[in-house]
Every structure is written in C-alpha cells, then in structure tokens.
C-alpha positions, 0 to 999 in steps of 0.5 A, spaced: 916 221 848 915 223 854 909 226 858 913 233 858 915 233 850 907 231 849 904 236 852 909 241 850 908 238 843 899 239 844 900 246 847 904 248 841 898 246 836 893 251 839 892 257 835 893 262 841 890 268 837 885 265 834 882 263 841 883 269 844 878 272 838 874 266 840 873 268 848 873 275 846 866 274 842 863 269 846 864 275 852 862 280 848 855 276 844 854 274 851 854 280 855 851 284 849 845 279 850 844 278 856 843 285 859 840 287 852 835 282 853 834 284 861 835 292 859 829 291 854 824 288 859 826 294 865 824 299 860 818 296 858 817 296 865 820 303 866 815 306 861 808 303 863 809 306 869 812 313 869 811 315 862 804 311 859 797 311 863 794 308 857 796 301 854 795 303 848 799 309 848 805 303 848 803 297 845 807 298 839 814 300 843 811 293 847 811 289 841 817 292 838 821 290 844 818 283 844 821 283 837 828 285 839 828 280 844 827 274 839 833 277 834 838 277 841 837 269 841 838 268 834 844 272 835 846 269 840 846 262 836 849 264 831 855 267 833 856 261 838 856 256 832 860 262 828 865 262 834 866 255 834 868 254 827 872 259 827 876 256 832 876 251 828 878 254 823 883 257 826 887 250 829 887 248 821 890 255 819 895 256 823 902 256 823 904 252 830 899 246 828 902 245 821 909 245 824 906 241 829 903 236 826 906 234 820 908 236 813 904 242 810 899 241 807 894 246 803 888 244 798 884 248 794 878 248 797 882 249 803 883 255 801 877 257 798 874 255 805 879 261 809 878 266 803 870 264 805 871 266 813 875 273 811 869 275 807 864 273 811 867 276 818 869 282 815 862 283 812 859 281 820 864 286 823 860 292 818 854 289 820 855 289 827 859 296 826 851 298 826 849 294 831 854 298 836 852 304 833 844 302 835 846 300 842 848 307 844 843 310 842 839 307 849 846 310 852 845 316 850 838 317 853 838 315 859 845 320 861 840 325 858 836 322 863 841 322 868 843 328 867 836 331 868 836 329 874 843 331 877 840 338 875 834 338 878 838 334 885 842 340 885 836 346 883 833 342 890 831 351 893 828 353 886 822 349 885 820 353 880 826 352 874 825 344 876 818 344 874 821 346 867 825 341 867 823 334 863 825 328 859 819 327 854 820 319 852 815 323 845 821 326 843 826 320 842 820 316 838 819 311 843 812 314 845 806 317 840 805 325 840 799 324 843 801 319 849 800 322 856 803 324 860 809 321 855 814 325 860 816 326 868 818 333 869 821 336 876 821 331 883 817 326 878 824 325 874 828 325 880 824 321 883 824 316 877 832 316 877 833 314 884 828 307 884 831 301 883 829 299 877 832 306 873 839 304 876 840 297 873 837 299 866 841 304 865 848 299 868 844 294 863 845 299 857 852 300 858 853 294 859 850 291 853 854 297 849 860 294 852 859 288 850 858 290 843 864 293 843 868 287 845 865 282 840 866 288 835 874 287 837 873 280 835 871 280 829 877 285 827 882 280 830 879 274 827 879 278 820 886 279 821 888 272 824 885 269 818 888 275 813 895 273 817 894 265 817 891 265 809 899 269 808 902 265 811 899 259 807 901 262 801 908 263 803 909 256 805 905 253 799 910 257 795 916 256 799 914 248 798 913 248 791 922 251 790 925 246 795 921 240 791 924 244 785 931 244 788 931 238 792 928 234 785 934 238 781 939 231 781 934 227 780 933 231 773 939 231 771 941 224 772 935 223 767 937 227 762 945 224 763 943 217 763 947 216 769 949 217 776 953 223 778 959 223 780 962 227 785 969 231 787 969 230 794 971 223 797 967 217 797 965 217 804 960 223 802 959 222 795 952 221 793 950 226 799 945 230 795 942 226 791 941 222 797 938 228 800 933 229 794 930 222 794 930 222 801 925 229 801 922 226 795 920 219 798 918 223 804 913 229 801 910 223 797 908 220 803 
C-alpha cells in the first residue's frame, strides 16, 4: 500500500462531525471562561470604584464573584475532558472508521456506552441552556448602561434632564438598598462609560455570551451525531444479522439433505454459492 492509499484510507476514519463538534466546545468553553472570568474581576474593580465608597456595601457581590470564578475552572476541565471523550466516542461510532477499519463490530455495553453519552449530552445542553440564558443577564445591564450614556451624550446642552438620568446598580441586586452612592447619574455616568476598564468589560460579556452561545451549538450537534451514529449502528447490526442468515442458507440445507447441492450451471461455476457463504462464514468468525 502506498503513502497516497494510507493516508486516504487514515483521513477516511476521522469523524469529520464529531470533531467539528469538538472544536466547537473547546472554542466555546474557552471563550466562555476566559472573558467571563476577566469580566468578573473588571466589575468587581468597576463597582468598588464608581458604585461603593464602603467595602461593606459590596462584600457580598465580592465573595459571589470570587465563587463564580471557581465554578469557571471547573467548567472548564470538565467540558475539556468531556470534549475529549466525546471525540473518542465519536472515532468508535462512526461510519467512516468502521468501513475503514475492518468488520463491523458493535457490543452491548458498546452501545449501552453511546446510549450514556446521548443522555448525558442531552441533559448538559439544557443545563447550559440556562447558563446562557444567565450570561446575558450581564449583557443587558451594561447596554442599558450603554444606552444611558448614548442619551446623556447627545442631551450635552441640557444639564438639567442629565442629572435625572441614572444607572443605579441596587436595582439589578447587585448592591444593598442601603449601598451609597449605589448609582452614577449624569456626567458621572458618561464619564464612567468612556474609561477603559467599561469598555473591555462590556466587550468581555459579549464576548463570553458569544462563547456560550457556541459551546450550546455543540452540545446539540454532539446529541445529534451520537442520535445518527447510535442509527446507523443499528442498522448496520441488523443489516449483519440478514446476510449471515442468507449467506449461512446452504450451509443449512446441505445439513438437513445430508449431501452437497447440485447445481443447473456448468461445472465451472458449480459450488459458487456455497463457496461464497463459507467464505463470508470463515471471515465474519474471524
């Protein structure tokens, strides 16, 4: 076999889907954590200046940033070592490998294993349906934001009507009631909205809402490559089960006449079928 055959014939196992759908979540976990763990420590930064003079006032928000920052790295080795094994997954399941790679072959526990991994993605996806749902939640308040300070821009020769516009953090629970000042109001605000550190939290967020977006994509593609890899199993199991039926016929009947079939057709090509069968019988044993 030559250098062209072997790669073609190595390129022709690789689960083309399933490694997309690997991509896809390491991108997307990646992402997700990364610029939501950063995002996290910008707002702690953003609220200790601007919203909070007293370090009681957000000593809570503090320690519930610091928790969702560990939760970031256990999702994140999770769904790295979850993405493997998916992938491996993927390279036993697949069509390409097992026309590649020799007789079909599925066990019980094989597919009980696949059965598993539908499931388990499958209740991940809804999981992280809310956990996409909850990243933009930080989205929303600083367009809000954003929009405040868009308004208070082009409101510039009215200093008045500016004063009445405010982003009060009390209000979205991320500060007591009795927090001070707990909002920005006027020049304050759009002072607030043009410093650096507003800007790259706010493209953090998105970015992170992005991030989760992806790696919901590639839960839903791996429930479906699994749904269309644990089919195509099944069809091929059953599809084995007739031939060696059909194929194993003549050996039948030469068992129950006791004798070798004859056949009509010239000597040349007598004995072809049940060649065949013992053939594809000694092969499939093997």
């Amino acid at each position: 076999m030559g250098c062209y055959d072997c790669c073609m014939r190595c390129l022709g196992g690789v689960p083309y889907c399933s490694l997309v759908a690997t991509l896809l979540c390491f991108s997307g976990i990646a992402l997700f954590c990364g610029c939501g763990h950063q995002a996290l420590t910008e707002t702690e930064r953003l609220i200790e200046t601007y919203f909070a003079r007293n370090l009681q006032d957000y000593i809570t928000l503090a320690y519930i940033i610091q928790y969702f920052q560990y939760v970031i790295y256990g999702l994140a080795s999770f769904f790295f070592l979850y993405c493997i094994v998916l992938l491996a997954e993927g390279f036993y399941t697949t069509s390409a490998a097992k026309q590649t790679f020799g007789e079909f072959r599925s066990t019980m526990c094989g597919r009980c294993l696949s059965s598993s991994f539908i499931v388990m993605t499958y209740v991940l996806a809804v999981l992280w349906l809310l956990v996409f749902a909850f990243s933009a939640l930080p989205v929303y308040f600083f367009y809000n934001m954003d929009a405040t300070c868009h308004t208070i821009d082009v409101l510039t020769e009215t200093p008045a009507s500016i004063n009445q516009l405010c982003v009060d953090a009390r209000q979205y629970g991320l500060l007591p009631w009795n927090a001070v000042p707990g909002k920005a109001c006027g020049m304050t605000l759009s002072t607030v909205c043009r410093t650096r550190e507003y800007q790259m939290t706010y493209n953090l967020y998105i970015a992170a809402f992005i991030g989760a977006g992806i790696n919901l994509l590639a839960l839903v593609h791996c429930v479906l490559q699994l749904a269309v890899n644990q089919v195509y199993l099944r069809k091929r199991r059953r599809r084995a089960k007739d031939e060696w039926k059909g194929y194993n016929l003549c050996g039948r009947l030469e068992r129950d006449a006791g004798e070798i079939l004859s056949s009509p057709y010239p000597a040349e090509t007598s004995y072809v079928s049940c060649f065949a069968a013992d053939t594809f019988r000694d092969n499939h044993q093997r």
